[in-house]
C-alpha positions as MATLAB code, in Angstrom:
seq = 'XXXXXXXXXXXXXXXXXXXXXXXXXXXXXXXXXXXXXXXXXXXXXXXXXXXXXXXXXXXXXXXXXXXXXXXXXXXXXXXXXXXXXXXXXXXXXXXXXXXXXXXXXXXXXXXXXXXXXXXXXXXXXXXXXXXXXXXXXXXXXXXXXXXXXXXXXXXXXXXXXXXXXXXXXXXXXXXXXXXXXXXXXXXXXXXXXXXXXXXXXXXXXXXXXXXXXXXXXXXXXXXXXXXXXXXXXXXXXXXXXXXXXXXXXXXXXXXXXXXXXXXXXXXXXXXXXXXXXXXXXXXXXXXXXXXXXXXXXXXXXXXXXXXXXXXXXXXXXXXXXXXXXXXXXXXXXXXXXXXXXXXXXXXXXXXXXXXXXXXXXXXXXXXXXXXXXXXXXXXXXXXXXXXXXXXXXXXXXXXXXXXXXXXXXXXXXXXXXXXXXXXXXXXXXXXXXXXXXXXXXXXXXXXXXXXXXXXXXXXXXXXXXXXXXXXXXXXXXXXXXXXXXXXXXXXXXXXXXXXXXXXXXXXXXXXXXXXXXXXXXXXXXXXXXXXXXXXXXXXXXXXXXXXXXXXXXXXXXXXXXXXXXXXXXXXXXXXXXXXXXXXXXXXXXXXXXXXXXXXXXXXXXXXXXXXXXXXXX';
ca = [
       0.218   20.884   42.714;
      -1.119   21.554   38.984;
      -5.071   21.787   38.579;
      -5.885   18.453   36.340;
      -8.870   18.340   34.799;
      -9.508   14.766   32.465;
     -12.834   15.257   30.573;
     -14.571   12.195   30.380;
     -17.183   12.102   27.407;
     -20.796   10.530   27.754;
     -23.224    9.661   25.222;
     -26.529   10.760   25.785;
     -29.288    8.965   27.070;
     -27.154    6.680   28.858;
     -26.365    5.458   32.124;
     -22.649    4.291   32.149;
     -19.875    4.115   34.757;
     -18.309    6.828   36.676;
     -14.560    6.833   37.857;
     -14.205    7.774   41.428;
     -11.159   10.109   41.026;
     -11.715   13.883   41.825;
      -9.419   14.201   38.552;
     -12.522   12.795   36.454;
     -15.005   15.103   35.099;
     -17.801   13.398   33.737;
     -19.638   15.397   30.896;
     -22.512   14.380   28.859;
     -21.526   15.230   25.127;
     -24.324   16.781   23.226;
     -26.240   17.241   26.355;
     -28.565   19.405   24.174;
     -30.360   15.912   23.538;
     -30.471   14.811   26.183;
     -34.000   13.818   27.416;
     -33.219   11.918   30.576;
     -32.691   13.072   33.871;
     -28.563   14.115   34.280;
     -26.877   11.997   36.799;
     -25.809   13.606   40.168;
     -22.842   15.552   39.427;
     -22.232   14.567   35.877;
     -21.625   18.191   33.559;
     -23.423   18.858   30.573;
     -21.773   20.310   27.648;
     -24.821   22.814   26.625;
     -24.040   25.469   29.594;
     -22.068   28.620   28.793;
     -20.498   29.288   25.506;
     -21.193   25.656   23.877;
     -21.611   23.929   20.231;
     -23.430   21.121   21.948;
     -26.104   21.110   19.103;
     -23.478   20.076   16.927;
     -22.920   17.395   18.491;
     -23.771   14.490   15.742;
     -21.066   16.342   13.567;
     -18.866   16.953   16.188;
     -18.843   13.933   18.018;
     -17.099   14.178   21.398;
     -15.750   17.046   20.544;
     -18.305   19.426   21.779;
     -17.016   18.732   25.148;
     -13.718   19.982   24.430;
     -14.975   23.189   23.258;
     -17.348   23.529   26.426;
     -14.137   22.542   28.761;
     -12.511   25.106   26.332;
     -14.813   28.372   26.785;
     -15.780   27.569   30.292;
     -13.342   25.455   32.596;
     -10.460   26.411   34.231;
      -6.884   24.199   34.874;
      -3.747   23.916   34.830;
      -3.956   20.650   32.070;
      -6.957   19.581   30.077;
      -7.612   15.896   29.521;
     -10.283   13.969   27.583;
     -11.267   10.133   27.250;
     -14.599    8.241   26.892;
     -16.783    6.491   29.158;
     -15.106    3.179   27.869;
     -11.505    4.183   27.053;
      -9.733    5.289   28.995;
      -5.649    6.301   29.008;
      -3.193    3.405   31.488;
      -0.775    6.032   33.795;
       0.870    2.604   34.732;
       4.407    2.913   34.609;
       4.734   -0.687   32.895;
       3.610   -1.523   29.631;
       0.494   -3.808   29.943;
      -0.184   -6.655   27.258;
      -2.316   -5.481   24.659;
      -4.610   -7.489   22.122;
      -3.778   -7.550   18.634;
      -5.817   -4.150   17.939;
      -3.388   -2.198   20.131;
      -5.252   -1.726   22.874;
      -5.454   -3.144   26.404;
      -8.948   -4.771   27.265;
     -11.208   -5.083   30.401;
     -14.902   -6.797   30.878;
     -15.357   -4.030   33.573;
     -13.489   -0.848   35.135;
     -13.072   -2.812   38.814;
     -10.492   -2.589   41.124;
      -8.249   -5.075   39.753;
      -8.458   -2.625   36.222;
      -8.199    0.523   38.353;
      -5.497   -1.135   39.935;
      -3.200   -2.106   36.909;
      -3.816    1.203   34.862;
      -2.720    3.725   37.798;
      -6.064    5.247   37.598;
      -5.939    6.624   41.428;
      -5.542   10.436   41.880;
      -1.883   10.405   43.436;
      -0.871    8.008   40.190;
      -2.176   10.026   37.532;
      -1.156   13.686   38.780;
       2.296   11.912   39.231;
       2.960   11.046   35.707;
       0.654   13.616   34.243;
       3.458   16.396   35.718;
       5.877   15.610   34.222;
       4.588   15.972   30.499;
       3.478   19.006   28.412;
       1.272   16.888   26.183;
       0.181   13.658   25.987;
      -1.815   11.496   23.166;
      -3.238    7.756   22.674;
      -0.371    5.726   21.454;
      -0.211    5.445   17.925;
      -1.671    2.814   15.995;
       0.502    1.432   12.901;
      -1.920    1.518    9.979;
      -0.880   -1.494    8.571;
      -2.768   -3.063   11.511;
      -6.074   -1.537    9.900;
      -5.206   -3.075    6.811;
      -4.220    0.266    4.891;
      -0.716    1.552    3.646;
      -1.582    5.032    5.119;
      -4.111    7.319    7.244;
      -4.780    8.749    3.670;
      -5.573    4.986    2.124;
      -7.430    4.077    5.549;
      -9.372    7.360    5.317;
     -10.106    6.535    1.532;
     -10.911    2.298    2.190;
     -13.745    3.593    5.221;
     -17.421    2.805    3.855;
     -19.084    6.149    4.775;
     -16.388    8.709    4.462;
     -15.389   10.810    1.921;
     -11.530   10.922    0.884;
     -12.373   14.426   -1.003;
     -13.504   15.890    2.729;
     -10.353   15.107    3.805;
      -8.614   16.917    0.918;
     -10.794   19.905    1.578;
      -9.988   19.549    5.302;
      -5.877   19.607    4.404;
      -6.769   22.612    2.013;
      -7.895   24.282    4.901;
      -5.035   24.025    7.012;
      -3.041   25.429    3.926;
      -4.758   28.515    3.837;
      -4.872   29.299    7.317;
      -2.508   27.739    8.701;
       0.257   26.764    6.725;
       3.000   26.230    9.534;
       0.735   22.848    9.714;
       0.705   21.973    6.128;
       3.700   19.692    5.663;
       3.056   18.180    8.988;
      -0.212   17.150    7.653;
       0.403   16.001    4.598;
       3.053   13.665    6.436;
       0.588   12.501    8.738;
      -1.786   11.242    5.976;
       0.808    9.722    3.889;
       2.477    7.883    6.874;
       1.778    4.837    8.718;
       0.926    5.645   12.352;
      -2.501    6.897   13.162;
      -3.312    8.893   16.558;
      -7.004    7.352   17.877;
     -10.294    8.366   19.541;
      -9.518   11.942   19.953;
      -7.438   11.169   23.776;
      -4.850   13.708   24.818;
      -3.826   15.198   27.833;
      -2.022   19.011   27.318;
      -0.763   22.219   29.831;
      -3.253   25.042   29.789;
      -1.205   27.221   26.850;
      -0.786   24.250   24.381;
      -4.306   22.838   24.913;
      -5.497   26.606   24.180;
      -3.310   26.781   20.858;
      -4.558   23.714   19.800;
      -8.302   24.097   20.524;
      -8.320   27.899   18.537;
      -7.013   25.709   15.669;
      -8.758   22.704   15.523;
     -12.557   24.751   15.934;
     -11.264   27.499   13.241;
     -10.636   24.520   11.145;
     -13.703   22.524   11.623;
     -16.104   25.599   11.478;
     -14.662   26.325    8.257;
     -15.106   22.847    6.794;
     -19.142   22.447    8.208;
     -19.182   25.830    6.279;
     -18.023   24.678    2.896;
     -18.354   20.767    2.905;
     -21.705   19.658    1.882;
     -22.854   16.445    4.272;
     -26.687   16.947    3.916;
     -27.375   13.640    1.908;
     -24.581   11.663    4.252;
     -25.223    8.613    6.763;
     -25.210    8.776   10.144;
     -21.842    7.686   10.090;
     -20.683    9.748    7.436;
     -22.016   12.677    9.421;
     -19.788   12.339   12.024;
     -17.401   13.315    9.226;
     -16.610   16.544   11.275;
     -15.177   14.369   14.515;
     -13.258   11.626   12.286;
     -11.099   15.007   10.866;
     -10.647   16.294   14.342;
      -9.613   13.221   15.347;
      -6.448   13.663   13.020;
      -6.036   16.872   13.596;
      -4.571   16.046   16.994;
      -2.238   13.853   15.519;
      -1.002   16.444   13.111;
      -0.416   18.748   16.448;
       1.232   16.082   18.420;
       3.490   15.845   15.452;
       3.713   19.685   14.776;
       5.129   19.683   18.609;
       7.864   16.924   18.162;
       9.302   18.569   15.398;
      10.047   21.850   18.035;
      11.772   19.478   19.954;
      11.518   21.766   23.265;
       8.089   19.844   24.638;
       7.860   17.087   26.963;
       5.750   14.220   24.894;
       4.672   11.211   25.653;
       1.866    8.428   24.507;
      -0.397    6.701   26.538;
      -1.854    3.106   26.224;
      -5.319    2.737   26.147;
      -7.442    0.274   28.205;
     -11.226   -0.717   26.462;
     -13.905   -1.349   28.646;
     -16.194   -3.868   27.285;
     -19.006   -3.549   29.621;
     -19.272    0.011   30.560;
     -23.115    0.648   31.706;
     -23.441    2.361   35.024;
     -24.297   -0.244   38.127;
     -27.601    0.520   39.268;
     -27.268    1.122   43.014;
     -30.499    1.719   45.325;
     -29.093    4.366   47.433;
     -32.050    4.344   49.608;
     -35.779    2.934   49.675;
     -38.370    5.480   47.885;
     -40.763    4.788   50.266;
     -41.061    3.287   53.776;
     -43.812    0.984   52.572;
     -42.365   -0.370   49.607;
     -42.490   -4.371   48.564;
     -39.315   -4.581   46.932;
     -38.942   -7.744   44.970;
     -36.198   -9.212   42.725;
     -36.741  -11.709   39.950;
     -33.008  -13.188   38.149;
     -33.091  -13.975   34.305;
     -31.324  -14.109   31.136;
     -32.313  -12.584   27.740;
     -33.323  -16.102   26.553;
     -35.661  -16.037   29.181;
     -37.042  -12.684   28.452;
     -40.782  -14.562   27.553;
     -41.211  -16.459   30.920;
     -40.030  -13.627   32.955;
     -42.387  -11.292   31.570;
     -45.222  -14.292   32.154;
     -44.465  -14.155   36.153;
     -43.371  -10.512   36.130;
     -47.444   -9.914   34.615;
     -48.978  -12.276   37.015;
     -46.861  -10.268   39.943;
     -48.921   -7.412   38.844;
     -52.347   -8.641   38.575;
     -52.183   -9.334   41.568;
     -51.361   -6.237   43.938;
     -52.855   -4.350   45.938;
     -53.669   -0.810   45.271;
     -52.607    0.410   48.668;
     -49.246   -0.704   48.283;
     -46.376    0.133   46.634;
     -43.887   -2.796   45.160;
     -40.671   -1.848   43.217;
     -39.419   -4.820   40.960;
     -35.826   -5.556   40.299;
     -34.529   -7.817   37.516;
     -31.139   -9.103   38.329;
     -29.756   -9.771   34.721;
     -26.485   -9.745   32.907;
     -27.570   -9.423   29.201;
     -31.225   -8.222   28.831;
     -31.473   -5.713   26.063;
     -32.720   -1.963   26.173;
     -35.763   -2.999   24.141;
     -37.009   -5.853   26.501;
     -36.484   -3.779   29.207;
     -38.981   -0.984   27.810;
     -41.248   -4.044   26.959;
     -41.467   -4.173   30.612;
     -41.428   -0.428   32.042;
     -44.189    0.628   29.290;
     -46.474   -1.913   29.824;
     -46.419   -3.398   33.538;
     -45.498   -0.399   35.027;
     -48.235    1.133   37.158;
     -48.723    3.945   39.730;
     -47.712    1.786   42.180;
     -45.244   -0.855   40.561;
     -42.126   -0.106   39.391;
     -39.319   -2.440   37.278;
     -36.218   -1.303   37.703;
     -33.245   -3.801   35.526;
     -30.295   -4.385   37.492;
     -26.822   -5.261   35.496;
     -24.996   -7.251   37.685;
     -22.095   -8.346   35.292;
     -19.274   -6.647   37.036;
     -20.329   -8.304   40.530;
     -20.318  -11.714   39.253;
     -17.223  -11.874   37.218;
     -14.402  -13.993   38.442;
     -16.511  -16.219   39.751;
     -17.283  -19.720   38.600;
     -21.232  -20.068   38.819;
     -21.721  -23.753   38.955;
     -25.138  -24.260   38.247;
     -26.189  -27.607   37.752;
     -28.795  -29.606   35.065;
     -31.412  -27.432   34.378;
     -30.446  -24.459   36.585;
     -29.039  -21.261   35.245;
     -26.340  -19.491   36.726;
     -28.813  -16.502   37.112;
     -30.177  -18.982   40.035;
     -27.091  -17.107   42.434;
     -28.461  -13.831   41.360;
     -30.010  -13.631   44.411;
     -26.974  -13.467   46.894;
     -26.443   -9.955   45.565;
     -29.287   -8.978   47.097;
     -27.384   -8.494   50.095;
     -25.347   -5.799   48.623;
     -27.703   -4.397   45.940;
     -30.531   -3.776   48.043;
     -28.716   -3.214   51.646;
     -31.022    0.106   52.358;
     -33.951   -2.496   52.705;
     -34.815   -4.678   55.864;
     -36.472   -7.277   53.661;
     -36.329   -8.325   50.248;
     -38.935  -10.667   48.535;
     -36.967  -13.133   45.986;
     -38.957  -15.696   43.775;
     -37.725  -17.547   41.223;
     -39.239  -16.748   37.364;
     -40.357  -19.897   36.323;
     -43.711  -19.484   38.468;
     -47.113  -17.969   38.166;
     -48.381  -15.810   41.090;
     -51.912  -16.389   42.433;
     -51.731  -14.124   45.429;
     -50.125  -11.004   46.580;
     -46.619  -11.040   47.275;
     -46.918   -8.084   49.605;
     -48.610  -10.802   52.352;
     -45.388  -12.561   51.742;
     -43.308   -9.667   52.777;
     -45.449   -9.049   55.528;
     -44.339  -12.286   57.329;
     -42.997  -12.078   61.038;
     -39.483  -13.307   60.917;
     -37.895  -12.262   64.236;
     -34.126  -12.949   64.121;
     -34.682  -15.446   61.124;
     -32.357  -15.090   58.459;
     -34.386  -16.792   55.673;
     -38.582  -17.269   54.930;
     -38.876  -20.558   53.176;
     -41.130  -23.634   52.715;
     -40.551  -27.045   53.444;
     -39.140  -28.615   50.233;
     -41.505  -32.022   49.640;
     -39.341  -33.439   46.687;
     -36.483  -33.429   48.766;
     -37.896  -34.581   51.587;
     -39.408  -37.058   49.617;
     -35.624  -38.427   47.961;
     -34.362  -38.258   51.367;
     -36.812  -40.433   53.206;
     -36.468  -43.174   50.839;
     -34.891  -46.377   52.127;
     -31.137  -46.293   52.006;
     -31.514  -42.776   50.106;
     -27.982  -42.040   49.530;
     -29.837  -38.279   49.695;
     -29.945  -38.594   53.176;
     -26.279  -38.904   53.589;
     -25.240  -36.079   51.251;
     -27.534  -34.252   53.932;
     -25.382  -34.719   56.299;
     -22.694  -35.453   55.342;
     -21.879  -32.392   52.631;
     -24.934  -30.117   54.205;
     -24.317  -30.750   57.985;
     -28.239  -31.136   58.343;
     -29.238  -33.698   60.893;
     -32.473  -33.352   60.340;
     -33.528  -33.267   56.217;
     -36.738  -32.305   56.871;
     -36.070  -28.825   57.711;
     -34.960  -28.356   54.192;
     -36.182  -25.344   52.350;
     -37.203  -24.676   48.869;
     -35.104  -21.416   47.346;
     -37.662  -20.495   44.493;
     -39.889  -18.131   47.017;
     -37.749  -16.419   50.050;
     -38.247  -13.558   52.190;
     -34.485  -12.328   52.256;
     -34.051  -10.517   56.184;
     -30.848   -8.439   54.932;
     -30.399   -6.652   58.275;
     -29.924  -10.339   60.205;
     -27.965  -12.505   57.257;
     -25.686   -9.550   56.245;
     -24.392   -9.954   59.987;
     -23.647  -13.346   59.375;
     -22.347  -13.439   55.916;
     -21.372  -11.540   52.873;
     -21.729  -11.931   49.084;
     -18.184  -12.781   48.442;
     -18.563  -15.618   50.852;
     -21.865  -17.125   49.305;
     -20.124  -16.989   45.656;
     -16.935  -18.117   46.803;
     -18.995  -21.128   48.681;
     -20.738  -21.734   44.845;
     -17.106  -21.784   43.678;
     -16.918  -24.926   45.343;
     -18.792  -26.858   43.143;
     -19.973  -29.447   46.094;
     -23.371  -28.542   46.162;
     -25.802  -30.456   43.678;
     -28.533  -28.050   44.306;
     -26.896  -24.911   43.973;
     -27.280  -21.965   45.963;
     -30.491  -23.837   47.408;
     -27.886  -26.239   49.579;
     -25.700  -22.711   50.152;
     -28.881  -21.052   51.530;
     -29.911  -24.032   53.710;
     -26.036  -24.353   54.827;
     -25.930  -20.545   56.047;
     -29.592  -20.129   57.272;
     -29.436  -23.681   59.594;
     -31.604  -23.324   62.510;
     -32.976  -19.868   61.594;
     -35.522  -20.093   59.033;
     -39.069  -18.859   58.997;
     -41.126  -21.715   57.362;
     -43.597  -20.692   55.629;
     -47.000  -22.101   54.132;
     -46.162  -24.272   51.341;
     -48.981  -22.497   49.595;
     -46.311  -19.839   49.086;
     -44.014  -22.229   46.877;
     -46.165  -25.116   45.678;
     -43.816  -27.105   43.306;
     -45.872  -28.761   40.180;
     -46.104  -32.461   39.381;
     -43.323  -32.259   37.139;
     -43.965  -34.599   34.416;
     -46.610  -36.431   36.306;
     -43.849  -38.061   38.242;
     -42.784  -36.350   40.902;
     -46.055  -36.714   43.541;
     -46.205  -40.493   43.257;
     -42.909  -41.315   42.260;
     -41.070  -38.884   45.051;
     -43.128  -36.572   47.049;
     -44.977  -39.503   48.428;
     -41.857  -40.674   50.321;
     -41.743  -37.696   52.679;
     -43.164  -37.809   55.872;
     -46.868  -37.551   55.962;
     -47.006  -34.276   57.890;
     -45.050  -33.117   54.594;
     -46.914  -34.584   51.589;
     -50.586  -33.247   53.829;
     -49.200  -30.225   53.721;
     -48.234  -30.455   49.916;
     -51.563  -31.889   49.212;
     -53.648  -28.790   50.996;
     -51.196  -26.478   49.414;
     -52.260  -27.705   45.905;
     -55.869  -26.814   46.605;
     -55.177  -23.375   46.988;
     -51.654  -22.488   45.800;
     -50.591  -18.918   45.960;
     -47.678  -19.232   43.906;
     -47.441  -22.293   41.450;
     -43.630  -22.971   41.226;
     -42.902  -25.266   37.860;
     -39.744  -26.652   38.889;
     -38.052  -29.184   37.407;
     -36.403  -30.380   33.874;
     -40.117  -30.051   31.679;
     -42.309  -27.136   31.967;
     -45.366  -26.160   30.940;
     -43.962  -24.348   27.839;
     -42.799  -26.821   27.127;
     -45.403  -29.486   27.272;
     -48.655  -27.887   27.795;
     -50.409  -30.646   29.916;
     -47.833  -30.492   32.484;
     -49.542  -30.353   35.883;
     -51.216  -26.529   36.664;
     -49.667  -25.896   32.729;
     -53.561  -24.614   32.093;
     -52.694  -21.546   34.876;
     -49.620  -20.510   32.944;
     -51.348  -20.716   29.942;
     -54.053  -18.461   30.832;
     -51.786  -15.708   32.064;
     -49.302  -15.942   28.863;
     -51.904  -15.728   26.522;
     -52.249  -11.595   28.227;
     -48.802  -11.112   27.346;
     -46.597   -9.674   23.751;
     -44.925  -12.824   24.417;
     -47.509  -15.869   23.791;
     -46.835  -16.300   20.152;
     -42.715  -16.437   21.119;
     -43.502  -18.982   23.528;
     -45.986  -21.077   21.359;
     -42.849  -20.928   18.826;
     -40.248  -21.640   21.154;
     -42.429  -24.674   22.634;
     -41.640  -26.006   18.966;
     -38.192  -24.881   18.601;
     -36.299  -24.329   21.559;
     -38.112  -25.339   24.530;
     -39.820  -21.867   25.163;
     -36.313  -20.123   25.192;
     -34.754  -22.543   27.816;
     -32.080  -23.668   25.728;
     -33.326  -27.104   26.342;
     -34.878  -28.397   22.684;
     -37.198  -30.780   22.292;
     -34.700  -34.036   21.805;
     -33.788  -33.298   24.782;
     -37.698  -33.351   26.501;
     -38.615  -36.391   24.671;
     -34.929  -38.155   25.641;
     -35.880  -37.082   29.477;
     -39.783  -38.954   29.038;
     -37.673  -41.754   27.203;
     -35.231  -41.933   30.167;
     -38.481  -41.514   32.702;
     -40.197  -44.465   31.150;
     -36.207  -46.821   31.075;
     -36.441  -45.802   34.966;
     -39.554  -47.201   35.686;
     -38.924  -50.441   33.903;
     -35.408  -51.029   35.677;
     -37.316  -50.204   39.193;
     -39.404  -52.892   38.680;
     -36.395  -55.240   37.932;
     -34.092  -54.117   40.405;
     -35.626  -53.940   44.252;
     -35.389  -51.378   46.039;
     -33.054  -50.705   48.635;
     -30.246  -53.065   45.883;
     -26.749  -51.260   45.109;
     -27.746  -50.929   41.283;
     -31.304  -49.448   42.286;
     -29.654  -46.667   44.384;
     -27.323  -45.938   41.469;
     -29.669  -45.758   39.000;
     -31.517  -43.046   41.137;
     -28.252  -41.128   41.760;
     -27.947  -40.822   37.795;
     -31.591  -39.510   37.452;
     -31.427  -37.046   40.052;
     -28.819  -35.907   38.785;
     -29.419  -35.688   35.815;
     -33.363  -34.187   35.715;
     -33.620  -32.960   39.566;
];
């Protein structure tokens, strides 16, 4: 069996995905700067004989001359992080750039480009050299590699003539080959081949002769970044011109590969096990939009812990940038708190999230925490559209037995439910299979128990169950479904939803039984967490009820003006605008007329309600 080794290239600085195949070596290219701490057994290309200083001429290159002076195998290989060569036997459908494309490297990817070890040594075997397939250039809108070398905004077509003069005067056996590659129309990409041990030698002496003698006579000192990279784009057809060279001998086995694109290629963040045994871990869900109200809650979190304890903060997101994320580590991170982003793209996709009204998909975030943070017992999970008053390490502290799920009584829907003939009720228990609806929890503030629900159920199950699309309150009625008869209620200090719009307490809370709206009323005296659920918030509309609380703590954040703007513009980064507030109020003030025409407990007055519920929450 031949000794493979495929070189994958990393950029610096950067955290992205890993194949698991003992074929893969994973190498950071121009590890020289690299300022972050390496990955577990990812190489750097500044060890041994190296040019990884060279790197932003060189490009991904340096790691071929590292796995050049200082690896040993029977073939040499090299891709990048996000592209990676197909060893299916079929041809897969490609997009109209020529290549085949992926949101993520999952299974299903894996699966359909032969990337397992048995697959690729297979069809690897039975080739001397392999390259990218060629692209025709007329697909790049140019005539010829020469005229799309020429067209390109921040190269130079004269380095490319100094570049062929080069390979005239040393080596000339290459010249017409050259020349033909330039004039034609194909065009070998992204510097991907895979070659036996003597050919991948040959080629390497030539290509770094080459390039050393162009960074010696080429002057780039006044070029762009881009145009610095000058160095990589000619290596990059140098290993055309070889693949060519060798089909003119006629006595090599060749062959081109496909190549898949990765879209999203950053590294999953995986806890592999809890820093410390008295950690508070605690996950928040958002979306970049959100980015202002997160930070709000995320600064309120912190005010409010306790020296003596340690809390680690994960941010479920999809799409949060690098530059909000600092936002957070450089200024909320303490000696004791830590936010760590979680990208949980890849475990979402091929799912249909359906969130409903107001809701964000980000709301089933919180399943993964099943999976995500398995090495912990419990997991705090609040919601981000809240202000915390108290800390959440009491929270975490609660005694939950064999509970699945800490939760408190939910007073709106209580409140919906206990109406007369509240068609509510039924969907209870009819959809929910809850008896009783006044055991109903609220999902913005839980205490996950991950040992005792991940015996009972598993992520795929929850976000197959929000496939469904039956549930009007999202993964709330999922979360009451699994947890039934083993929930830890807690105080409804802990999740104290707001008067949303000055409605909800008289108009709905009101209705639930009285043990329930006492316990509301005592837990807005003191609330520990003030939860601003519902269709207007206090960014909004700044007298909404406790609006003065989220005020105060927004005003200590780089965010305030953004929200103050967004209030104006976009409904503080909600994506809701502010038609759509002042068409809610308008629809608010419709349904209080028609109550007073139609009775209640009439057909038409339970309609109407249906509509607004569903329609606000």
């Amino acid at each position: 069996m031949s000794d493979i080794k495929i070189f994958v290239t990393h950029t610096p600085n950067r955290d992205t995905m890993r194949v698991n195949n003992s074929l893969f070596y994973n190498v950071i290219a121009g590890s020289d700067f690299q300022t972050k701490e390496v990955p577990e057994g990812v190489y750097q290309d500044n060890q041994g004989d190296n040019i990884s200083s060279l790197n932003k001429s060189y490009c991904e290159l340096t790691t071929q001359y590292w796995a050049w002076k200082n690896m040993q195998a029977d073939y040499y290989g090299f891709c990048h992080y996000r592209r990676f060569f197909s060893f299916s036997e079929k041809k897969i459908k490609e997009t109209s750039w020529g290549t085949i494309e992926y949101d993520f490297l999952d299974q299903k990817a894996m699966d359909e480009l032969a990337l397992h070890e048995k697959a690729v040594q297979d069809y690897i075997e039975k080739y001397d050299f392999l390259i990218a397939k060629c692209v025709p250039t007329s697909d790049m809108n140019a005539k010829s590699v020469y005229e799309h070398y020429k067209k390109a905004p921040e190269l130079h077509i004269e380095d490319a003539e100094l570049f062929l003069k080069i390979i005239d005067e040393k080596y000339s056996y290459l010249s017409e080959t050259a020349r033909e590659l330039f004039e034609g129309h194909t065009f070998y990409p992204c510097n991907m081949f895979i070659a036996k041990k003597e050919l991948f030698e040959d080629y390497s002496k030539i290509l770094f002769d080459v390039l050393e003698e162009f960074e010696k006579r080429a002057d780039m000192s006044e070029y762009s970044r881009e145009g610095y990279r000058t160095t990589g784009h000619l290596g990059e057809r140098l290993a055309g011109i070889y693949y060519m060279y060798l089909k003119k001998q006629g006595k090599y086995r060749l062959g081109e590969l496909q190549i898949a694109l990765i879209h999203n290629a950053d590294a999953e963040t995986e806890v592999t096990q809890a820093t410390d045994g008295d950690v508070v871990p605690v996950v928040l869900a958002a979306n970049q939009k959100y980015v202002p109200i997160l930070y709000t809650c995320a600064q309120s979190i912190v005010e409010h812990t306790s020296h003596d304890r340690k809390y680690e903060i994960y941010v479920f997101h999809t799409d949060i940038n690098a530059d909000s994320q600092k936002m957070f580590t450089d200024r909320l991170n303490r000696a004791n708190v830590r936010f760590i982003f979680v990208n949980v793209s890849s475990r979402v996709a091929g799912y249909v999230l359906q969130a409903k009204q107001h809701i964000t998909t980000e709301t089933f975030y919180r399943f993964l925490i099943l999976d995500i943070l398995k090495v912990y017992p419990k997991v705090v999970y609040l919601d981000c559209d809240m202000i915390i008053c108290h800390d959440v390490a009491e929270l975490y502290d609660t005694d939950m037995g064999n509970s699945l799920i800490a939760g408190a009584l939910d007073p709106d829907f209580a409140g919906q439910c206990n109406m007369k003939n509240s068609e509510m009720r039924q969907y209870c228990k009819n959809t929910l299979g809850l008896e009783n609806p006044f055991v109903y929890f609220q999902a913005g503030v839980l205490v996950f128990n991950v040992t005792e629900m991940s015996k009972v159920v598993t992520v795929d199950k929850l976000l197959e169950m929000s496939d469904t699309g039956i549930y009007r309150f999202s993964d709330q009625d999922i979360l009451n479904v699994v947890c039934k008869d083993r929930v830890t209620y807690l105080d409804m200090k802990w999740n104290m939803i707001f008067d949303c719009d000055h409605f909800r307490w008289q108009k709905v809370i009101k209705y639930a039984p009285y043990y329930i709206l006492d316990d509301y009323e005592n837990a807005r005296k003191d609330p520990y967490i003030i939860h601003y659920a519902g269709f207007l918030k206090p960014w909004m509309k700044p007298d909404e009820d406790f609006g003065y609380v989220f005020w105060d703590m927004a005003r200590k954040t780089p965010y305030y003006e953004q929200i103050l703007s967004g209030m104006q513009h976009q409904g503080g980064g909600q994506n809701v605008t502010v038609d759509t507030v002042i068409e809610a109020r308008a629809f608010k003030r419709t349904r209080k007329l028609l109550m007073k025409i139609f009775p209640q407990g009439s057909g038409i007055r339970r309609t109407l309600g249906k509509m607004y519920w569903r329609i606000f929450g």
